[in-house]
Backbone atoms as SQL, in Angstrom:
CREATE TABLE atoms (id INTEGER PRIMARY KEY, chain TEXT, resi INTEGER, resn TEXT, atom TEXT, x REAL, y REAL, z REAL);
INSERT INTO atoms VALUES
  (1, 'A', 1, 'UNK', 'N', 93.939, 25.087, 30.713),
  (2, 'A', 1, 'UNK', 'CA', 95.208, 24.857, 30.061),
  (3, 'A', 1, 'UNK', 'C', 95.339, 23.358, 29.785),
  (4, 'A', 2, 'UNK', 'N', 95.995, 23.070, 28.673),
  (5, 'A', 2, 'UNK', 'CA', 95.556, 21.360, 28.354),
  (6, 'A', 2, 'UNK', 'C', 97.317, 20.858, 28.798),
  (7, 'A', 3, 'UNK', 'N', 97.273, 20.026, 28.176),
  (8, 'A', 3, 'UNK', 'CA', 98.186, 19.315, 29.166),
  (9, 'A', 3, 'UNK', 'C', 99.767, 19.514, 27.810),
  (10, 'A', 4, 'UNK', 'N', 99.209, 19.305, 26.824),
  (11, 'A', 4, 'UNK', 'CA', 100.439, 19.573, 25.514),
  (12, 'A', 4, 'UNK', 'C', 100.701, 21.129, 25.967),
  (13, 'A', 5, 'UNK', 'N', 99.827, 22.099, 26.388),
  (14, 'A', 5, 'UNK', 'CA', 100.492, 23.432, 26.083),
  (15, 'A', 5, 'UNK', 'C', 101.449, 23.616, 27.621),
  (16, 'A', 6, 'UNK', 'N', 100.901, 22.968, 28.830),
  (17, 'A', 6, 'UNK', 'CA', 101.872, 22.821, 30.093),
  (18, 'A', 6, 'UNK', 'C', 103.139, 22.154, 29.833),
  (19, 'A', 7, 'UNK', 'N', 103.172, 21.317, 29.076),
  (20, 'A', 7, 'UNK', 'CA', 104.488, 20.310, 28.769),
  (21, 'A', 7, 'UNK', 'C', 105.191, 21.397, 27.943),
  (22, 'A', 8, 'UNK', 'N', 104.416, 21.875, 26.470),
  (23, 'A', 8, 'UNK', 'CA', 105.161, 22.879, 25.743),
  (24, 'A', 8, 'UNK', 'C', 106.192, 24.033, 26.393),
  (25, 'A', 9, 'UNK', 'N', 105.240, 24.663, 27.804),
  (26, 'A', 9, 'UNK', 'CA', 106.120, 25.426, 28.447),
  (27, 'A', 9, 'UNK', 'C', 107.410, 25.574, 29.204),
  (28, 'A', 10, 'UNK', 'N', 106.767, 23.911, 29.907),
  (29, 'A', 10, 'UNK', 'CA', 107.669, 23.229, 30.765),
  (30, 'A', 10, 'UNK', 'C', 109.112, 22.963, 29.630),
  (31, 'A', 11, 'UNK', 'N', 108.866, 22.692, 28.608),
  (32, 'A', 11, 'UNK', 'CA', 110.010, 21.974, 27.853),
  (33, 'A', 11, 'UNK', 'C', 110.486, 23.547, 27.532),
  (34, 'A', 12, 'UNK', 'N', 110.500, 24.217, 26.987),
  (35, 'A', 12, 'UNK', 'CA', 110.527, 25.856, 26.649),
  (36, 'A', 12, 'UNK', 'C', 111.936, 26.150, 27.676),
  (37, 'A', 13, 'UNK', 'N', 110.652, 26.020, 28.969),
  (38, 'A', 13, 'UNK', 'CA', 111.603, 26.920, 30.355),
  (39, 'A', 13, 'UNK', 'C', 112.561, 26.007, 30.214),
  (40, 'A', 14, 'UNK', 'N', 112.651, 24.795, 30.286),
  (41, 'A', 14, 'UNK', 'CA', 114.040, 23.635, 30.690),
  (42, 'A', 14, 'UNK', 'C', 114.883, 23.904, 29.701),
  (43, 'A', 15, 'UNK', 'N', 114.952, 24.199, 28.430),
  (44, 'A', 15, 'UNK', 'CA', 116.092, 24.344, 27.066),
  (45, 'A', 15, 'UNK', 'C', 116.833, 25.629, 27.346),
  (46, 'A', 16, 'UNK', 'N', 116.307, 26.941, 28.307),
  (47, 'A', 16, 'UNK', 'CA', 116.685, 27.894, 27.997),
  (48, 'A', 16, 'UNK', 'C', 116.923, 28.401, 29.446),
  (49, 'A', 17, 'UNK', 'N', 118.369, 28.600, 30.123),
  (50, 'A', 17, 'UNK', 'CA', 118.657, 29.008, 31.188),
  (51, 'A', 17, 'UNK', 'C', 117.904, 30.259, 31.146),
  (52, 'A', 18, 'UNK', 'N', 118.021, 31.150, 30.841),
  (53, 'A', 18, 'UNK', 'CA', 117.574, 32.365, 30.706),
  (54, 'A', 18, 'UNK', 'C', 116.407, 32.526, 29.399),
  (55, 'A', 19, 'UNK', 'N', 114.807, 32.276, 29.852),
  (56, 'A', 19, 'UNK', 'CA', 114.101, 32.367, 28.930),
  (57, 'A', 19, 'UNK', 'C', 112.846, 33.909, 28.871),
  (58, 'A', 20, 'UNK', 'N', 112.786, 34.429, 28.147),
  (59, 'A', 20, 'UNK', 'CA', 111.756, 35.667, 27.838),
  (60, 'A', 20, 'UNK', 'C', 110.386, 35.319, 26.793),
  (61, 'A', 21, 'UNK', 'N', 109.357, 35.549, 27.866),
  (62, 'A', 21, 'UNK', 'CA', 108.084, 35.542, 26.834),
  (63, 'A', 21, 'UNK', 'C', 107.777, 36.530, 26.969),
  (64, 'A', 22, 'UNK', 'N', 107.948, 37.440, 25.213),
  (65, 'A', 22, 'UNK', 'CA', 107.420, 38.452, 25.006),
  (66, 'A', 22, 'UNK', 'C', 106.620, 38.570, 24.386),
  (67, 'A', 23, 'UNK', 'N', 106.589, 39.764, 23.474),
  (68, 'A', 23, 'UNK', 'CA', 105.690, 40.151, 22.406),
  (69, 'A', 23, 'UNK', 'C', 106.642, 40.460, 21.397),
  (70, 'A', 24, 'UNK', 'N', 106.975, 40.090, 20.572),
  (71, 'A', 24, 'UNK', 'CA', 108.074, 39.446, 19.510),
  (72, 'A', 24, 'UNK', 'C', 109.082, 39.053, 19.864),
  (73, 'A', 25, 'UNK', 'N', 110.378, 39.074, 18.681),
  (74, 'A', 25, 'UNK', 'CA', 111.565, 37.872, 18.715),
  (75, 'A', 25, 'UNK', 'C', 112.383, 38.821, 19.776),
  (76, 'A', 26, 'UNK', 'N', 113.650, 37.752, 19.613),
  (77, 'A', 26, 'UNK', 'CA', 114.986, 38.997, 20.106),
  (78, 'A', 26, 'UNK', 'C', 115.165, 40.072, 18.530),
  (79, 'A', 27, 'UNK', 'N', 115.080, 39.909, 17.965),
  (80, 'A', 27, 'UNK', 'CA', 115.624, 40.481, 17.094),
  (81, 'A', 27, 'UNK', 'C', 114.595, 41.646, 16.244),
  (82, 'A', 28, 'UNK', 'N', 113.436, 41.149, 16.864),
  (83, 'A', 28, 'UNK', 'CA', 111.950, 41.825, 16.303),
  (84, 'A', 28, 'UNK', 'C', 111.048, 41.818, 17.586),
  (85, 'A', 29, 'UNK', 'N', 111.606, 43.150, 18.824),
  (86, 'A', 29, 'UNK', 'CA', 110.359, 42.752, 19.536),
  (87, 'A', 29, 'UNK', 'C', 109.133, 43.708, 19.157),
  (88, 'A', 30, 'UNK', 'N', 108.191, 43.399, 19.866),
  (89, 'A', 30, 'UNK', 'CA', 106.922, 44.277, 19.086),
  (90, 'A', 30, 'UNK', 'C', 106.217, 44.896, 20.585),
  (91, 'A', 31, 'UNK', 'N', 106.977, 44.897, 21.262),
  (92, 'A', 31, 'UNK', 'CA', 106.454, 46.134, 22.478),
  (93, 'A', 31, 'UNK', 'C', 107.581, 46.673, 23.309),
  (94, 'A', 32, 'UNK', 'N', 107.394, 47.707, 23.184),
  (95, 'A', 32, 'UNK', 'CA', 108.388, 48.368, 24.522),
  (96, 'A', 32, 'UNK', 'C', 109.435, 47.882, 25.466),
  (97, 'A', 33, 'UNK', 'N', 108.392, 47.321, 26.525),
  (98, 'A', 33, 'UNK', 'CA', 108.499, 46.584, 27.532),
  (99, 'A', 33, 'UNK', 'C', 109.340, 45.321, 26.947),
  (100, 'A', 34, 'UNK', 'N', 109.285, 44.899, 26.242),
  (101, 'A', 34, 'UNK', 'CA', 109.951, 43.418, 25.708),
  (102, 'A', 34, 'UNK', 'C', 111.081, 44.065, 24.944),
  (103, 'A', 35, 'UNK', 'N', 111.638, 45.011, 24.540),
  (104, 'A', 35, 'UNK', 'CA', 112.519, 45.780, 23.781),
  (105, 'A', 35, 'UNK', 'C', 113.726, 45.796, 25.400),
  (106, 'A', 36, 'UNK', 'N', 112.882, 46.933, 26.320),
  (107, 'A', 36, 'UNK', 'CA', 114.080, 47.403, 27.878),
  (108, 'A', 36, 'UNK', 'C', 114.173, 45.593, 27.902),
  (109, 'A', 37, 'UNK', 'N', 113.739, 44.648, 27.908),
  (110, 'A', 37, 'UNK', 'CA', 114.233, 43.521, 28.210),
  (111, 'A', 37, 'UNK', 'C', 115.504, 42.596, 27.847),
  (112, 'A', 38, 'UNK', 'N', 115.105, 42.532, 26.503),
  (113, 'A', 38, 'UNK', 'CA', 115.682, 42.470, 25.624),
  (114, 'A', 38, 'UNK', 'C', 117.447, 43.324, 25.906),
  (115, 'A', 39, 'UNK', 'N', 117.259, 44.573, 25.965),
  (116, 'A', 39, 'UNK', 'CA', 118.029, 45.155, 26.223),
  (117, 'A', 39, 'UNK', 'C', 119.060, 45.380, 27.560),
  (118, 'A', 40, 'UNK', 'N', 117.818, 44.827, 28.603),
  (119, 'A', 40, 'UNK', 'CA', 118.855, 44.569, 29.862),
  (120, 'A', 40, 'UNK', 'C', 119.399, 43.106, 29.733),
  (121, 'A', 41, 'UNK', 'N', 119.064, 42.244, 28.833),
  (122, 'A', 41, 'UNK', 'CA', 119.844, 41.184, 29.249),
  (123, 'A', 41, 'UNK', 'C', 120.754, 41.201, 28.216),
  (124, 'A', 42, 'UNK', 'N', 120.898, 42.000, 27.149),
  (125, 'A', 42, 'UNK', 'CA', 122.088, 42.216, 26.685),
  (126, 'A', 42, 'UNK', 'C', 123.797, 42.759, 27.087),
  (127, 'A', 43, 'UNK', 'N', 122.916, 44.207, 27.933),
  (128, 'A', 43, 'UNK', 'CA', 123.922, 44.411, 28.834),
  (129, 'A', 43, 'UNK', 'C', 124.573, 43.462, 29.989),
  (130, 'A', 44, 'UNK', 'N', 124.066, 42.190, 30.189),
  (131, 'A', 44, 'UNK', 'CA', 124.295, 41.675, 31.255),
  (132, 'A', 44, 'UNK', 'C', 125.174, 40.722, 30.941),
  (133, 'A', 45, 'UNK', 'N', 125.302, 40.118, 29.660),
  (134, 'A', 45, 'UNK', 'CA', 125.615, 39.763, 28.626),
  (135, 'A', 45, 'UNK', 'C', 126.018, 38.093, 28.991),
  (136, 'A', 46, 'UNK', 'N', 124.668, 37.736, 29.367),
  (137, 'A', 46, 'UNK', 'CA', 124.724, 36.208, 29.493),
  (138, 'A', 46, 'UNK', 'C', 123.321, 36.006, 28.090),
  (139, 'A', 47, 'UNK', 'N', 123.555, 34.971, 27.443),
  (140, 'A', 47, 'UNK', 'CA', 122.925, 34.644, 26.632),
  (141, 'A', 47, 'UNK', 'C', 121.350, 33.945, 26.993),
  (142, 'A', 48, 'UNK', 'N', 120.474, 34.263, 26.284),
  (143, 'A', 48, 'UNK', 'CA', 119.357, 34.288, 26.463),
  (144, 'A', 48, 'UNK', 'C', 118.105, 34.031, 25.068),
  (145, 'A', 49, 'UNK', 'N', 117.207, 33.631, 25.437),
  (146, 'A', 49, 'UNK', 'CA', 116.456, 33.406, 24.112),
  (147, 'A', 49, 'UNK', 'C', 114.755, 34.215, 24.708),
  (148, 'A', 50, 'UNK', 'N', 114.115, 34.720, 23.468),
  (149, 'A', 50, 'UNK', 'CA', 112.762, 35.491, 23.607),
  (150, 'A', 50, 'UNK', 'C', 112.200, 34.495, 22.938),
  (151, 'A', 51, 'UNK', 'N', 110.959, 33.990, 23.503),
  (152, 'A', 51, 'UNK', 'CA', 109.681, 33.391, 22.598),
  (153, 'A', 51, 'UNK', 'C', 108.777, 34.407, 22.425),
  (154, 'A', 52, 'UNK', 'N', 108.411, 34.492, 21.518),
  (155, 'A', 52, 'UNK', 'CA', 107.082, 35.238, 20.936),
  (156, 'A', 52, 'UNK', 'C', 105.536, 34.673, 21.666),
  (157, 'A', 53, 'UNK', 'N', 105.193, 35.175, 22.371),
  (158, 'A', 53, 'UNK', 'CA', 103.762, 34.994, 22.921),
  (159, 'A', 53, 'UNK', 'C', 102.572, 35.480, 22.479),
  (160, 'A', 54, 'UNK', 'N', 102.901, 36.256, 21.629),
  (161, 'A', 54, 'UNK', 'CA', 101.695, 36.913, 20.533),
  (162, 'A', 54, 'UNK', 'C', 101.339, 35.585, 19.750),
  (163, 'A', 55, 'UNK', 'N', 102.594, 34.843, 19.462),
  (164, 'A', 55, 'UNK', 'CA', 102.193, 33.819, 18.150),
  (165, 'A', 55, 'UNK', 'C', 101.112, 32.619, 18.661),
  (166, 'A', 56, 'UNK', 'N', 101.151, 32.547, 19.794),
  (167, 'A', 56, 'UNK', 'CA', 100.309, 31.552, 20.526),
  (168, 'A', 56, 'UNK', 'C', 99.774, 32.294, 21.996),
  (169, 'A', 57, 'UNK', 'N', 98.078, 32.523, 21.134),
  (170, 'A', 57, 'UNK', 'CA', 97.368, 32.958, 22.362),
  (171, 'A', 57, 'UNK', 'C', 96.726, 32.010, 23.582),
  (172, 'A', 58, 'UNK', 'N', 97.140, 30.702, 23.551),
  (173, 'A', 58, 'UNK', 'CA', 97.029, 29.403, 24.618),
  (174, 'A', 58, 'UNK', 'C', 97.709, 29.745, 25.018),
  (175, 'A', 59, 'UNK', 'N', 98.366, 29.592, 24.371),
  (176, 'A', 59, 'UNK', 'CA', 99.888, 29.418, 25.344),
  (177, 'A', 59, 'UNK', 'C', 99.952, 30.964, 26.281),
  (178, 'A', 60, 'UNK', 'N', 100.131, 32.076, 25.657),
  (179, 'A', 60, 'UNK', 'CA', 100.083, 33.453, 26.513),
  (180, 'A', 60, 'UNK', 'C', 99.393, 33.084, 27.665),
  (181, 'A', 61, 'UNK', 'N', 97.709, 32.967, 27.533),
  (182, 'A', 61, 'UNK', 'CA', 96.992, 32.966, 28.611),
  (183, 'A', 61, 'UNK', 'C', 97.524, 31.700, 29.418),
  (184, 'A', 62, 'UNK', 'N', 97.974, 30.320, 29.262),
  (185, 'A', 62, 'UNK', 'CA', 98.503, 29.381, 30.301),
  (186, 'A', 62, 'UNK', 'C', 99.249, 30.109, 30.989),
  (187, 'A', 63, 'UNK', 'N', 100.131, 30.575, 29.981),
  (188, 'A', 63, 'UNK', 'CA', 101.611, 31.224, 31.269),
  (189, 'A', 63, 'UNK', 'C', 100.936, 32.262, 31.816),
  (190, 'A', 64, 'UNK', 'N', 100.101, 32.898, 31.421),
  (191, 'A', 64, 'UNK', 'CA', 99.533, 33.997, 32.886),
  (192, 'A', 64, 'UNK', 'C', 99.041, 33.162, 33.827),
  (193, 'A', 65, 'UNK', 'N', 98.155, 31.989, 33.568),
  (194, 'A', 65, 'UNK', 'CA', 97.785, 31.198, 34.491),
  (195, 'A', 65, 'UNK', 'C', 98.969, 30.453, 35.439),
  (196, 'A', 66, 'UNK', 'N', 100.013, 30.394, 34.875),
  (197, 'A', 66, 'UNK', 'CA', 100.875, 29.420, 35.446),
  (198, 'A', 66, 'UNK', 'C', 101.638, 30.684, 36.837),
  (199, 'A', 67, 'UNK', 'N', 101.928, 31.900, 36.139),
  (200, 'A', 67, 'UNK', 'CA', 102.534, 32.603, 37.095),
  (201, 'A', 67, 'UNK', 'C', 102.061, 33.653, 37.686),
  (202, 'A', 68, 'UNK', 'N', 100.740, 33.481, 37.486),
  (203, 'A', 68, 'UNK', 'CA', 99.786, 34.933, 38.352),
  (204, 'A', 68, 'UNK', 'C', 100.021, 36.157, 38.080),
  (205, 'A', 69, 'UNK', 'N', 100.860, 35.914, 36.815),
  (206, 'A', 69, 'UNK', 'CA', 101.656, 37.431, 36.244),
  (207, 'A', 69, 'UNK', 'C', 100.923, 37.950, 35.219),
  (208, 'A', 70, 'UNK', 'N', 99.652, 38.752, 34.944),
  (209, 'A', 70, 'UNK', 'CA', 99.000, 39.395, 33.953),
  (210, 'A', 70, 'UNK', 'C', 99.965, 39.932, 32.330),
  (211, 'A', 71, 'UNK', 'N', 100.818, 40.408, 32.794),
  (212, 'A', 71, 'UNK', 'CA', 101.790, 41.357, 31.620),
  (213, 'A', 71, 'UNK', 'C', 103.074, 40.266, 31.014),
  (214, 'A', 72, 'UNK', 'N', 103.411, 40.907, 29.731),
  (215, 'A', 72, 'UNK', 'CA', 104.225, 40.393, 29.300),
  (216, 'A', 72, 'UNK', 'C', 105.348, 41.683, 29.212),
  (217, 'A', 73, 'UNK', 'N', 106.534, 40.913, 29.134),
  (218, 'A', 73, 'UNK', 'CA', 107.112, 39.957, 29.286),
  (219, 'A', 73, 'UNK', 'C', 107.253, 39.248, 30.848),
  (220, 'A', 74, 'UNK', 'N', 107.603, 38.070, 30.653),
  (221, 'A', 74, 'UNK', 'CA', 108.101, 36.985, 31.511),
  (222, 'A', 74, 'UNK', 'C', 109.256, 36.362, 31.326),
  (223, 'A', 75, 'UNK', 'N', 110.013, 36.636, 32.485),
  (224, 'A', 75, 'UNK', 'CA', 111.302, 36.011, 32.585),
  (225, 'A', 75, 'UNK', 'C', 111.737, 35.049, 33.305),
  (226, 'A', 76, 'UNK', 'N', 112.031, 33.886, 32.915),
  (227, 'A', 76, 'UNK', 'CA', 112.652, 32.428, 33.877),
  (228, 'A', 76, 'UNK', 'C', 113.775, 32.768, 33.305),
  (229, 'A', 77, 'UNK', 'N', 114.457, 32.133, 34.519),
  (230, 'A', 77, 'UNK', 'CA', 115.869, 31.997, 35.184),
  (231, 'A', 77, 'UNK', 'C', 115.997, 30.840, 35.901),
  (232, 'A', 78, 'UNK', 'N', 116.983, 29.796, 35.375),
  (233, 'A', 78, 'UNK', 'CA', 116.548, 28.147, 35.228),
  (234, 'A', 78, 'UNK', 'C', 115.592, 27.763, 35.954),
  (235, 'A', 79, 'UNK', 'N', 114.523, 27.911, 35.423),
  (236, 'A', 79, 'UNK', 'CA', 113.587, 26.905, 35.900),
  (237, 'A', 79, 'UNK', 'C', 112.913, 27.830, 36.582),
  (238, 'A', 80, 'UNK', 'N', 112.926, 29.357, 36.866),
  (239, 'A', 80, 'UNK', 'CA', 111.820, 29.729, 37.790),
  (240, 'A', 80, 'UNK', 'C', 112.037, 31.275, 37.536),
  (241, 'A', 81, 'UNK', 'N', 110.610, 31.710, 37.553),
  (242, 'A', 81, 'UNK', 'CA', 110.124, 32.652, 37.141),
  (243, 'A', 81, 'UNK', 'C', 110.323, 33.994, 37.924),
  (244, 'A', 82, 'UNK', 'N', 110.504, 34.921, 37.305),
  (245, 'A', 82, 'UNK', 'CA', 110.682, 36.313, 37.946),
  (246, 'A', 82, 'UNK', 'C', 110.234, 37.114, 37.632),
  (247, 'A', 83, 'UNK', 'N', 109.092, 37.275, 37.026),
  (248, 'A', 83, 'UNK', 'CA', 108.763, 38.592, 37.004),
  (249, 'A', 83, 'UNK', 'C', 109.071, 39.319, 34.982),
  (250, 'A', 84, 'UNK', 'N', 109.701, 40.568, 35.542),
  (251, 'A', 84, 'UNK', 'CA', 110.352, 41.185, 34.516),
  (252, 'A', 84, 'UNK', 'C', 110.787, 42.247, 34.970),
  (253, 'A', 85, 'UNK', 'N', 111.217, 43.074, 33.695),
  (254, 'A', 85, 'UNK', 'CA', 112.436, 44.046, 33.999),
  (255, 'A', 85, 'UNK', 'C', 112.396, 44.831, 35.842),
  (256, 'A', 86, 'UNK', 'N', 111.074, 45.078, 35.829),
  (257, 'A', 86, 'UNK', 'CA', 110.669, 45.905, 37.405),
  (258, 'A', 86, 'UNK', 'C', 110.659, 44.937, 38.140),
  (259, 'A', 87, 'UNK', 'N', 110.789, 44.085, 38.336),
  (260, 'A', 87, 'UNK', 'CA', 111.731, 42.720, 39.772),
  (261, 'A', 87, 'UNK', 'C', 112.974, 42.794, 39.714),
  (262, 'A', 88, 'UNK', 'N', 113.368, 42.712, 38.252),
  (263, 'A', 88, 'UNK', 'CA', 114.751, 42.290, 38.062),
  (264, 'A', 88, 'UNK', 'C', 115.794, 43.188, 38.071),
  (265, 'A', 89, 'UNK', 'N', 115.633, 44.461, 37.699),
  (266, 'A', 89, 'UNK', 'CA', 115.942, 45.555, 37.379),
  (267, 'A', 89, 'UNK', 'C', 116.565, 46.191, 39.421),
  (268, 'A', 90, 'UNK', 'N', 116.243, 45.983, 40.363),
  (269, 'A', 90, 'UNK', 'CA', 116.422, 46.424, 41.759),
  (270, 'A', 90, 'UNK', 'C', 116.774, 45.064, 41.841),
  (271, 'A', 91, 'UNK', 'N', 116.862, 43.859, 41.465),
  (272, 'A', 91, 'UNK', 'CA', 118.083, 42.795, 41.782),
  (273, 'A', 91, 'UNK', 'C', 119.274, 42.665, 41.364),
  (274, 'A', 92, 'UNK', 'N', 119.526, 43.769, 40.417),
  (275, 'A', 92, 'UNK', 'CA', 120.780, 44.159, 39.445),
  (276, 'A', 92, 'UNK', 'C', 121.270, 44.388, 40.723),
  (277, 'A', 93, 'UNK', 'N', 120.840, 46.005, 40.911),
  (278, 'A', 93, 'UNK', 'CA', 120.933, 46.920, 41.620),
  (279, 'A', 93, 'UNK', 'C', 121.502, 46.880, 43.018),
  (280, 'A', 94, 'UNK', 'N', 121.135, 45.765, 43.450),
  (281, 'A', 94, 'UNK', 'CA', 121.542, 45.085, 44.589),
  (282, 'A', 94, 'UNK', 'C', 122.352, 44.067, 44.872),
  (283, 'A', 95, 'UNK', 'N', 122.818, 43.291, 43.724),
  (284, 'A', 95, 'UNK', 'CA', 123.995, 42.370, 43.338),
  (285, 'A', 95, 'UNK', 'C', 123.398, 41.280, 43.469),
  (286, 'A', 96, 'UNK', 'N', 121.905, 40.424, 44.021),
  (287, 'A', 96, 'UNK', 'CA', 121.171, 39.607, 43.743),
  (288, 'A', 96, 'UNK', 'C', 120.946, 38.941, 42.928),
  (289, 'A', 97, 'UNK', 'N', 121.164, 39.834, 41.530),
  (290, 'A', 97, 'UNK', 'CA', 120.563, 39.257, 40.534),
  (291, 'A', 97, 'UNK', 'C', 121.886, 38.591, 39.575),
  (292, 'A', 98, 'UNK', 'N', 122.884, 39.495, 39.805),
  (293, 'A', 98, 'UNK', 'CA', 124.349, 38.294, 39.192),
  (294, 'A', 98, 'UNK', 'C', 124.666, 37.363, 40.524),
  (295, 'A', 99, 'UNK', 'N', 124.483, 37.075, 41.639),
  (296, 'A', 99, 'UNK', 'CA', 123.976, 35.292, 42.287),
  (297, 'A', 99, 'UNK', 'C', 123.137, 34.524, 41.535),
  (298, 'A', 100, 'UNK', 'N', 122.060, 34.673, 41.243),
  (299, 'A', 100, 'UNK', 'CA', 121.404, 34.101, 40.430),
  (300, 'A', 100, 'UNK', 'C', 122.116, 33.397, 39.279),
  (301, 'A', 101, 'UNK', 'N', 122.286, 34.879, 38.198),
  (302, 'A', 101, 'UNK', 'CA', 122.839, 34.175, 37.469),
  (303, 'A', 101, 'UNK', 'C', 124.095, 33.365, 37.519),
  (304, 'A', 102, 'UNK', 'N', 124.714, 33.993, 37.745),
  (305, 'A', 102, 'UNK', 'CA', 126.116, 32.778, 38.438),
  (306, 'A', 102, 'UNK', 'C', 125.772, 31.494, 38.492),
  (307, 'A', 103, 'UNK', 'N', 124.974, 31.098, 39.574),
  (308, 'A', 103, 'UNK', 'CA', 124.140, 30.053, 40.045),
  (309, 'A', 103, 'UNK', 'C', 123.463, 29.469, 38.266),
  (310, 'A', 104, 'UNK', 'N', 122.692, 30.050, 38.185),
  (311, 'A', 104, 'UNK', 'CA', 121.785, 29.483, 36.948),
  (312, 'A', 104, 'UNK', 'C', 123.157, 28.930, 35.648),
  (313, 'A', 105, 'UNK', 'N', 124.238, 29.597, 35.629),
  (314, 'A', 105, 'UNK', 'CA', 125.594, 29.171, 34.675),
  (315, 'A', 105, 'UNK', 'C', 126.712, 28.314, 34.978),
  (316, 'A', 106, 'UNK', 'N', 126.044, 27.792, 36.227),
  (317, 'A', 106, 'UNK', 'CA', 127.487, 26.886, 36.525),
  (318, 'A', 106, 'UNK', 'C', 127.281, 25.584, 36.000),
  (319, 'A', 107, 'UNK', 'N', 128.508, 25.183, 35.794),
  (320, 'A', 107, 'UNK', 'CA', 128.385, 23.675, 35.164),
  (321, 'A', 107, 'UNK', 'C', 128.643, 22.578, 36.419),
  (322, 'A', 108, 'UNK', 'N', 128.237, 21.754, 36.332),
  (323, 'A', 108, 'UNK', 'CA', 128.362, 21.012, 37.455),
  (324, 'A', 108, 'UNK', 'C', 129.814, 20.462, 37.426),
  (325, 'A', 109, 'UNK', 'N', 130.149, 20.099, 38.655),
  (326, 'A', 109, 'UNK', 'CA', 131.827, 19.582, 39.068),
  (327, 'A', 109, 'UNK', 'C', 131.725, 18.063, 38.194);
């Protein structure tokens, strides 16, 4: 992984409290799995942005490298990574996962 596509990511995750690397847009995803995503964070209804990881195959394979996570999608939540819908999905479930976000939306005093 070179050092522009680590910074690229790094800058990515930092712009976007809630960021998704899928396999297309929000508005055009192009797999399944990135669609239920898409779709649970709608219902959750904190705002969120999808990067396309198809469009850059460096970049895809860094972020598998970066999070030991083979599959797409990938979800950060400021600044740190979770998984996807099957992590996140039983942190709903458990009220875990609105701490988080809470946490990830507060503005500082």
């Amino acid at each position: 992984m070179t050092d522009d596509i680590k910074q690229s990511i790094e800058k990515d995750i930092g712009d976007h409290t809630i960021l998704v690397y899928g396999k297309g847009t929000k508005s055009a995803p192009r797999c399944g799995f990135t669609h239920e995503t898409i779709e649970f964070f709608n219902e959750l209804g904190y705002p969120f942005e999808v990067i396309d990881a198809l469009a850059d195959p460096e970049k895809r394979e860094a972020l598998s490298e970066m999070t030991n996570w083979p599959t797409l999608p990938k979800v950060f939540i400021a600044g740190k990574f979770y998984g996807d819908t099957d992590i996140l999905a039983p942190m709903r479930e458990s009220g875990e996962l609105l701490g988080v976000l809470e946490d990830a939306f507060k503005t500082p005093a």
